[in-house]
N, C-alpha and C positions, 0 to 999 in steps of 0.2 A: 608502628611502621605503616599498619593498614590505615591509618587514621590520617597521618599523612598525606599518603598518595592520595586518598581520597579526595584530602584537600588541596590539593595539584589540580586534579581532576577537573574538579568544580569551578576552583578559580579560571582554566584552559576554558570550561565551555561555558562560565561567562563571557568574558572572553571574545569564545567564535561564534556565542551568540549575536554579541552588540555586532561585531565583524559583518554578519550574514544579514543583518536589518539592514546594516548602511548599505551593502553590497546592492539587496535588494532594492532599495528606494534608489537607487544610483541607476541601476538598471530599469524601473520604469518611470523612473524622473527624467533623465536627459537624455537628447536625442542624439546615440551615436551612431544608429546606422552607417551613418556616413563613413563610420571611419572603423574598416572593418577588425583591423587588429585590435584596436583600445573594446569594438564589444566583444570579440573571441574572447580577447583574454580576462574582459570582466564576467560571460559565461563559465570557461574554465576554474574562475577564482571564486566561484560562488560553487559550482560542482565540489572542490575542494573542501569547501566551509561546509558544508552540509554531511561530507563524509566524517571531515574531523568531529562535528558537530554529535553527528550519530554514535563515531568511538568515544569520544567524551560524555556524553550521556550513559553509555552503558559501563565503562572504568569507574564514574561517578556511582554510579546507582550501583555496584555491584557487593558493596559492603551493607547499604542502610537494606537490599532486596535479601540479601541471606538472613540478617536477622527479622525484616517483616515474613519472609515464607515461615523461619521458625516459629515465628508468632503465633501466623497462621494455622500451621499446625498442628501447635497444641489447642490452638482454638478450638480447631477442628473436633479435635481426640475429646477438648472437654464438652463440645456440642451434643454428639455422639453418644455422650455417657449420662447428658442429662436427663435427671427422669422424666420430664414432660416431652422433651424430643425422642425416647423410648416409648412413653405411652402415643406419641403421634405414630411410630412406626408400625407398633400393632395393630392400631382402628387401619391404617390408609398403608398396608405392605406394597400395594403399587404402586402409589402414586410419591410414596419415598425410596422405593428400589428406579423408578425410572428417573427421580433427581440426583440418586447418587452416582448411576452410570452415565448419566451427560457430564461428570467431572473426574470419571475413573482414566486410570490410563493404560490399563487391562484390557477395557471394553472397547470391539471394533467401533463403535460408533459412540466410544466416550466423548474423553477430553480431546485428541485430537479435532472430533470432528465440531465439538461447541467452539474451538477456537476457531477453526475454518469459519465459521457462520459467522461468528463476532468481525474478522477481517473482511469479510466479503461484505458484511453491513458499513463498518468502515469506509469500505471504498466506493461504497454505494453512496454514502454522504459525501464525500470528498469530489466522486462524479458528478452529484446535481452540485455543488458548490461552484464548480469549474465550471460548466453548462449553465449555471445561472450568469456569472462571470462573463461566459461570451455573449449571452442573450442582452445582458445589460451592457456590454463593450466596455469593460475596466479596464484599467491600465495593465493589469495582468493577464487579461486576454489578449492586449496587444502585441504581447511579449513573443507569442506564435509568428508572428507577421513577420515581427522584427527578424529572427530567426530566419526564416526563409528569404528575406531580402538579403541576409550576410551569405548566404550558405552558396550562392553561385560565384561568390567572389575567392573564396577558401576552398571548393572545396577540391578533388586530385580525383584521377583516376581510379586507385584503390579505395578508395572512401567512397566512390559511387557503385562500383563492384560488391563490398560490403553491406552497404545498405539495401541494394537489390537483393540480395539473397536474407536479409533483415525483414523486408518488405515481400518477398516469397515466404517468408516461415510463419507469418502474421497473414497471410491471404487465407481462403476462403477454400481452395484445393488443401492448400500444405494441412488445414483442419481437419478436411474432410478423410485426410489419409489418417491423421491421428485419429481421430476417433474410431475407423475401422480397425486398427491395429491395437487401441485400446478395448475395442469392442471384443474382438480376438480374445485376449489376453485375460479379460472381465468374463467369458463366456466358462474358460475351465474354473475359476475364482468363486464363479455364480456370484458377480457381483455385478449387475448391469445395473442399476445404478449410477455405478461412476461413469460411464460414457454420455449415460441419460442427462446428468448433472451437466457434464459440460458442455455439450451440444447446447441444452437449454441456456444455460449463462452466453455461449456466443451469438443463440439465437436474439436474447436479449441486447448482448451490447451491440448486434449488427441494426435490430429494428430502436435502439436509441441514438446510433450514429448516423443514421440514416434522417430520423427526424431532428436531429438538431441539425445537419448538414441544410435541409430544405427550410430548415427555420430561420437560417441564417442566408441563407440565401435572396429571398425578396427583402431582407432585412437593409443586406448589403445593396442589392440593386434601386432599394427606395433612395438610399444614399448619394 
């Protein structure tokens, strides 16, 4: 039965894969601005393909991931008990107690926090991607533009209410209270750290939004 559905699964997000490429080449191949209902609702049907996209990915992979972490596991257990990875652990007791707690999930600063790092590199690659993107003016960078030209055509009153208060929780005050209130909270915890951490990451993504903004600027006006 798990086998099955699996292969449900699989065949769906092949599928809303092929779906999501045409969608996408559709949306930076042809020019509909013009016509603002046929891009809302080719936006909307690509938002869709990408959620179906992401529940079929995880439905699919959820039988072949239970038997690789078993795998793992035992892998693990027999890593563990080999004697040459035993004799490693007696010469170097720190430097294999500090590689075991970056993958514990006991440890306040295990596994949780190596996956934070792994995601935050992620999206550190995925941000210069995009950023190289607008610098070179791909078809995918124009996709922004496109956007904003629909968006006075669609959009209501509560949709502007909405995003105002989207756009106040994303400023520069609405941060600045969270991190006091984080700072707060971090001070009985004795964990300042985590405010340091974020501040730092906003400080960062304010002075790299900043310099692509003025990058793109005489870009734009050499144009």
């Amino acid at each position: 039965m798990a086998e099955i559905r699996t292969r449900r699964y699989a065949a769906a997000l092949a599928v809303v894969t092929v779906l999501t490429g045409l969608n996408a080449y559709a949306l930076t191949t042809f020019d509909v601005v013009g016509v603002p209902f046929v891009f809302g609702t080719a936006l909307l049907v690509q938002l869709l393909l990408i959620i179906s996209f992401a529940f079929s990915l995880v439905m699919a992979l959820h039988t072949p991931l239970k038997i690789i972490f078993s795998i793992l596991a035992s892998a693990g257990q027999g890593i563990q008990a080999n004697p040459y990875i035993v004799s490693l652990r007696g010469r170097y007791p720190r430097l294999t107690r500090w590689a075991g707690q970056r993958f514990s999930r006991q440890h306040p600063y295990g596994l949780v926090l190596t996956a934070g790092v792994a995601a935050a590199a992620a999206s550190l690659l995925l941000f210069l991607n995009i950023t190289q993107a607008v610098v070179l003016r791909t078809s995918f960078a124009g996709l922004d533009q496109r956007i904003l030209n629909l968006v006075p055509h669609i959009r209501t009153f509560t949709q502007n209410a909405l995003f105002s208060v989207l756009t106040f929780a994303a400023s520069s005050a609405s941060f600045a209270v969270f991190v006091i209130v984080l700072t707060l909270a971090s001070w009985r915890a004795r964990k300042l750290w985590l405010p340091v951490l974020f501040a730092g990451a906003f400080l960062l993504r304010t002075i790299g939004s900043t310099a692509a903004k003025h990058r793109r600027g005489p870009a734009g006006a050499a144009g």
